[in-house]
C-alpha positions as a Markdown table, in Angstrom:
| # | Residue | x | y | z |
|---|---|---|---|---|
| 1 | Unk | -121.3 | 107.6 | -9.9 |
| 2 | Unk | -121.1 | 107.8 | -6.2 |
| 3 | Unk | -117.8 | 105.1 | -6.8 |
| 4 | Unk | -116.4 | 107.3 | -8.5 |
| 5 | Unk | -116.7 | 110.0 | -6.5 |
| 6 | Unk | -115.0 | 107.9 | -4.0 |
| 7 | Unk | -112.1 | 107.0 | -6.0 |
| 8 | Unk | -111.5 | 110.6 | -7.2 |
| 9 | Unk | -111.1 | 111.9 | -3.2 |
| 10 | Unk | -109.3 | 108.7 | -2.2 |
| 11 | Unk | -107.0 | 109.8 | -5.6 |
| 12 | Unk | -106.6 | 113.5 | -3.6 |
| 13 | Unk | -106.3 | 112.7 | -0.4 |
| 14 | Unk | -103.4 | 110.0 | -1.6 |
| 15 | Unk | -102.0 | 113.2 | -3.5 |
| 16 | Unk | -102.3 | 115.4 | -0.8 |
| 17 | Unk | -100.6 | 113.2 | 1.8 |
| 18 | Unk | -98.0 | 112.3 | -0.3 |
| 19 | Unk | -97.0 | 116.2 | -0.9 |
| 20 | Unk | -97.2 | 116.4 | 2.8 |
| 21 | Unk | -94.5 | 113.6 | 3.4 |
| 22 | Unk | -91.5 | 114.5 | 0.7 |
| 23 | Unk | -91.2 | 117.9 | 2.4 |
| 24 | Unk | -88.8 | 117.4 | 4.8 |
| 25 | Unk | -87.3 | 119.6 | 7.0 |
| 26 | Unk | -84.1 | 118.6 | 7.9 |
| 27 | Unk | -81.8 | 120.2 | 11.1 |
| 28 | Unk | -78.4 | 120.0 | 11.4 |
| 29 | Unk | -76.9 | 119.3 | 15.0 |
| 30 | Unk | -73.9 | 121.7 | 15.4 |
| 31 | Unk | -70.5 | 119.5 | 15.3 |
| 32 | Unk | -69.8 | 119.0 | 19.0 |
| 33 | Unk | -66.3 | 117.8 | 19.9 |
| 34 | Unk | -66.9 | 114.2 | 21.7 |
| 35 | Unk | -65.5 | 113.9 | 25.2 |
| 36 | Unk | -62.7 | 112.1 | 25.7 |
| 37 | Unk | -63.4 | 108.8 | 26.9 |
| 38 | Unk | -61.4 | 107.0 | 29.4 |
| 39 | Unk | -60.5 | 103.2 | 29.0 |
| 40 | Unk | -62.9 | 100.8 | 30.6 |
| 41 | Unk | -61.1 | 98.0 | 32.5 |
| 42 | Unk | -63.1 | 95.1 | 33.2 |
| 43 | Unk | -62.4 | 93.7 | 36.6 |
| 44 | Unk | -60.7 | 90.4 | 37.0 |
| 45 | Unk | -63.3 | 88.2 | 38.5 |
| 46 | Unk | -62.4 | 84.8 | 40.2 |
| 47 | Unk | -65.5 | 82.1 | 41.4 |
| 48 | Unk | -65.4 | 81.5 | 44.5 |
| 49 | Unk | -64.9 | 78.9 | 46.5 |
| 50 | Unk | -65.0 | 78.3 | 50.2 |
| 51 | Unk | -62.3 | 76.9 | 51.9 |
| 52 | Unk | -62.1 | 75.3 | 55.3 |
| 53 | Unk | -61.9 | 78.9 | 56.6 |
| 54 | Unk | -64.8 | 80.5 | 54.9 |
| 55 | Unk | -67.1 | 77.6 | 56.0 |
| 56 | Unk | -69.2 | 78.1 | 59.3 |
| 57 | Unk | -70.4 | 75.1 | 60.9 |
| 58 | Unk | -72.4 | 74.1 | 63.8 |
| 59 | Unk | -70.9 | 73.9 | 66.9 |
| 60 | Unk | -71.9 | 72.1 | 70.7 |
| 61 | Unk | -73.7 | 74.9 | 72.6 |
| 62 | Unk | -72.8 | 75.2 | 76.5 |
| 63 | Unk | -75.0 | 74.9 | 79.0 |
| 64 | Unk | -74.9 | 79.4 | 79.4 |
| 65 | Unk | -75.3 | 79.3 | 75.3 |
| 66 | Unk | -78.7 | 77.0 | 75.5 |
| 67 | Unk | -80.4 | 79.3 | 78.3 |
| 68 | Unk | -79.6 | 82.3 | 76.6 |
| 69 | Unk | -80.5 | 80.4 | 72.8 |
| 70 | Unk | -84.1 | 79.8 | 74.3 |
| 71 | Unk | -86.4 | 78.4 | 71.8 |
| 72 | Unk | -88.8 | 81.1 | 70.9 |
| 73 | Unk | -92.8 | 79.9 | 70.0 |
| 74 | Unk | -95.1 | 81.2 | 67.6 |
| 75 | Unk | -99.5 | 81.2 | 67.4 |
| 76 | Unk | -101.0 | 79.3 | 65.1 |
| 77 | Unk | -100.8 | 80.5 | 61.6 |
| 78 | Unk | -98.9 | 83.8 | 63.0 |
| 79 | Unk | -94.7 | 84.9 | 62.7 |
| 80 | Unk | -95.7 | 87.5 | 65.5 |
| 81 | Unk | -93.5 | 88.0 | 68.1 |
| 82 | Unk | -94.9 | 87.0 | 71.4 |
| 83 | Unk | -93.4 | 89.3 | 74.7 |
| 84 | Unk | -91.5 | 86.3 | 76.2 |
| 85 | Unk | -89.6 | 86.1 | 72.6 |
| 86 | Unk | -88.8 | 89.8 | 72.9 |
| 87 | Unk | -87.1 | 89.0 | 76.4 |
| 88 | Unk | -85.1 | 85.7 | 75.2 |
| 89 | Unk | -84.4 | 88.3 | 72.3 |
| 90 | Unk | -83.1 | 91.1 | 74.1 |
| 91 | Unk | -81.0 | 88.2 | 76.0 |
| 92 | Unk | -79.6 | 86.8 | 72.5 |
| 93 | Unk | -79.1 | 90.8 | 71.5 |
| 94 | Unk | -76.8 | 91.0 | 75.0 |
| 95 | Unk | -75.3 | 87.7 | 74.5 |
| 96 | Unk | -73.9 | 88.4 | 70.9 |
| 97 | Unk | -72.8 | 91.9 | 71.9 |
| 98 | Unk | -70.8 | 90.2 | 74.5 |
| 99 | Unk | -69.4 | 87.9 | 71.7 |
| 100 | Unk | -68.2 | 89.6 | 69.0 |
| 101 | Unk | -67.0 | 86.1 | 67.3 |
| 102 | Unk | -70.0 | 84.4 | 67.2 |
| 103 | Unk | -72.8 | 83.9 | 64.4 |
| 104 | Unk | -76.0 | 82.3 | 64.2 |
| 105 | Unk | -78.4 | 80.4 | 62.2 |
| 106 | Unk | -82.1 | 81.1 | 62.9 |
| 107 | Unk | -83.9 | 78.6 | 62.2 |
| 108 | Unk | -87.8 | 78.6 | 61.2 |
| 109 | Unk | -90.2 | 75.9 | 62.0 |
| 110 | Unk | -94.3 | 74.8 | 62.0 |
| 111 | Unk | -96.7 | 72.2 | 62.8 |
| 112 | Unk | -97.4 | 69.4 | 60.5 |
| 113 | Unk | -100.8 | 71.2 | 59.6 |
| 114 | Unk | -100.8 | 72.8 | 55.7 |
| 115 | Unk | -98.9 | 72.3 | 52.4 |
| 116 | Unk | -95.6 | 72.0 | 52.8 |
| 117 | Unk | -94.6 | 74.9 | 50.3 |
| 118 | Unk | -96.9 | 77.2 | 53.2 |
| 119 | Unk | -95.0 | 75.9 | 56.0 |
| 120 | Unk | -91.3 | 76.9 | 54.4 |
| 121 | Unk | -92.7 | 80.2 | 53.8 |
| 122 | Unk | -94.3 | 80.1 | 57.7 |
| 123 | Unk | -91.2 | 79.1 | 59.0 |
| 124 | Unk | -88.8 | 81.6 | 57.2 |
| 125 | Unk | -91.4 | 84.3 | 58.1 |
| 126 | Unk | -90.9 | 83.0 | 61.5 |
| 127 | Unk | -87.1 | 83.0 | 61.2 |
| 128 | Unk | -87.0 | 86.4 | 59.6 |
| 129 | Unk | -89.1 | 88.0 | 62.5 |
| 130 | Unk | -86.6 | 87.1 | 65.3 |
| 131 | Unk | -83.3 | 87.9 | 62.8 |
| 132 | Unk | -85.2 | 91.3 | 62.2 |
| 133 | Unk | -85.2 | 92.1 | 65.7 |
| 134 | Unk | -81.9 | 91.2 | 66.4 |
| 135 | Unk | -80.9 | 93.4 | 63.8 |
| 136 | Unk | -83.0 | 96.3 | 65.1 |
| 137 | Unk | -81.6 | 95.6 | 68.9 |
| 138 | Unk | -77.7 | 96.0 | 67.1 |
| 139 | Unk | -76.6 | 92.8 | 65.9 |
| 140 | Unk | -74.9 | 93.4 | 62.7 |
| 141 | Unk | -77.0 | 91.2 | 59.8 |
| 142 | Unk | -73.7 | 89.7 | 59.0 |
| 143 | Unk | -73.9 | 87.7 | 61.8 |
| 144 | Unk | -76.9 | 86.1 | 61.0 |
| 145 | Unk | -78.3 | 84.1 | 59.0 |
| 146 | Unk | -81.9 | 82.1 | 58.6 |
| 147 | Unk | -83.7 | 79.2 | 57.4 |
| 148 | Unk | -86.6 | 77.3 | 57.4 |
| 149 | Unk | -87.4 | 73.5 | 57.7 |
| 150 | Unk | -91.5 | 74.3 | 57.9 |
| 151 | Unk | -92.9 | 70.9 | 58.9 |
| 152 | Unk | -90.3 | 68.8 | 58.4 |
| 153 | Unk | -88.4 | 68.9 | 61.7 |
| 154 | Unk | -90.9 | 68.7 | 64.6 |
| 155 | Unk | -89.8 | 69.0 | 67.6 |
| 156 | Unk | -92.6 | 66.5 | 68.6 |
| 157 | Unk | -93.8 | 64.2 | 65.6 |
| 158 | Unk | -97.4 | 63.3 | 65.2 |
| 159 | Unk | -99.2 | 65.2 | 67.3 |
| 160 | Unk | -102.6 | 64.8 | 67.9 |
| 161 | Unk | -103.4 | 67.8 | 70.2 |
| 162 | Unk | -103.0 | 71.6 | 70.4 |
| 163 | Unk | -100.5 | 71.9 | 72.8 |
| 164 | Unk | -98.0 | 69.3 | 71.4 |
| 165 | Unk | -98.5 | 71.5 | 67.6 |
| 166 | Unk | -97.7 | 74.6 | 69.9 |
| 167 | Unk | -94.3 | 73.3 | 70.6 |
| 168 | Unk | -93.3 | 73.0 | 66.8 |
| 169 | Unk | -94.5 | 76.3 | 66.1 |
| 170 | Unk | -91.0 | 77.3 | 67.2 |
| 171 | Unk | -87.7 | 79.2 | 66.0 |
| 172 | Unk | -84.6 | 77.4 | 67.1 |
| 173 | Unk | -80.9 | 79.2 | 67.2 |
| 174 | Unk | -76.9 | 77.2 | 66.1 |
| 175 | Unk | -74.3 | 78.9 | 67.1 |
| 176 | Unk | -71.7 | 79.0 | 63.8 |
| 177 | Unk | -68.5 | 78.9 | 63.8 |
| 178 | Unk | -65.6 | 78.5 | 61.2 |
């Protein structure tokens, strides 16, 4: 009894929603003229590939380029910029300002202490810090670029003390050039 009870206002509710559905109400969009379209040209795109001209390479710093190009140094675990680095900064900011030709590549480096995955990241941090500054000082971005070698280019391999880790804790400058 109570089943079929069920089944009968399953049956009506099936009926009702049913009715519900097949009335459609249907609008018509107005016709709207479509506006004219203009031709789409794709660009002609060519891979490129550096010549001899578009390559910048390292070149032999002089003895004013290397005391201006003073390494910077970096605390343990840290990509803060200490106040000496913000004077050799300001000195690399006038230096480039006063050459107009030249580019550099800021390089990033740590100690031999952690994973060599957090070093690269420690050492472009690093990198990125003294570029950023530049920047900020004037020095168009173009001019620069960065890298990192984390742990694997101390300046003083196997260290067993504080102060010899300090001095790979570093950022180093090349001076580009084509």
């Amino acid at each position: 009894m109570i089943r079929s009870k069920i089944l009968c206002v399953a049956a009506v509710c099936m009926a009702v929603l049913a009715a519900g559905c097949s009335k459609k109400q249907t609008k018509v969009a107005p016709e709207v003229e479509p506006a004219p379209q203009e031709e789409v040209v794709e660009p002609e795109t060519k891979e490129f590939v550096p010549s001899d001209e578009d390559v910048f390479r390292p070149v032999d710093m002089d003895e004013q380029m290397r005391q201006v190009l003073s390494t910077l140094y970096f605390d343990y675990d840290k990509w803060d910029l200490r106040p000496e680095s913000i004077e050799v900064l300001e000195g690399v900011a006038a230096f480039m300002s006063e050459n107009p030709g030249v580019r550099l590549l800021v390089e990033g480096h740590a100690d031999e202490r952690g994973t060599n995955e957090y070093n690269i990241g420690l050492g472009e941090n690093r990198a990125k810090a003294a570029r950023q500054y530049l920047i900020s000082y004037g020095v168009e971005e173009n001019r620069l670029e960065y890298t990192s070698y984390g742990r694997e280019r101390p300046a003083n391999p196997n260290c067993q003390t504080e102060e010899c880790h300090a001095k790979n804790r570093r950022v180093e400058w090349k001076v580009l050039a084509k």
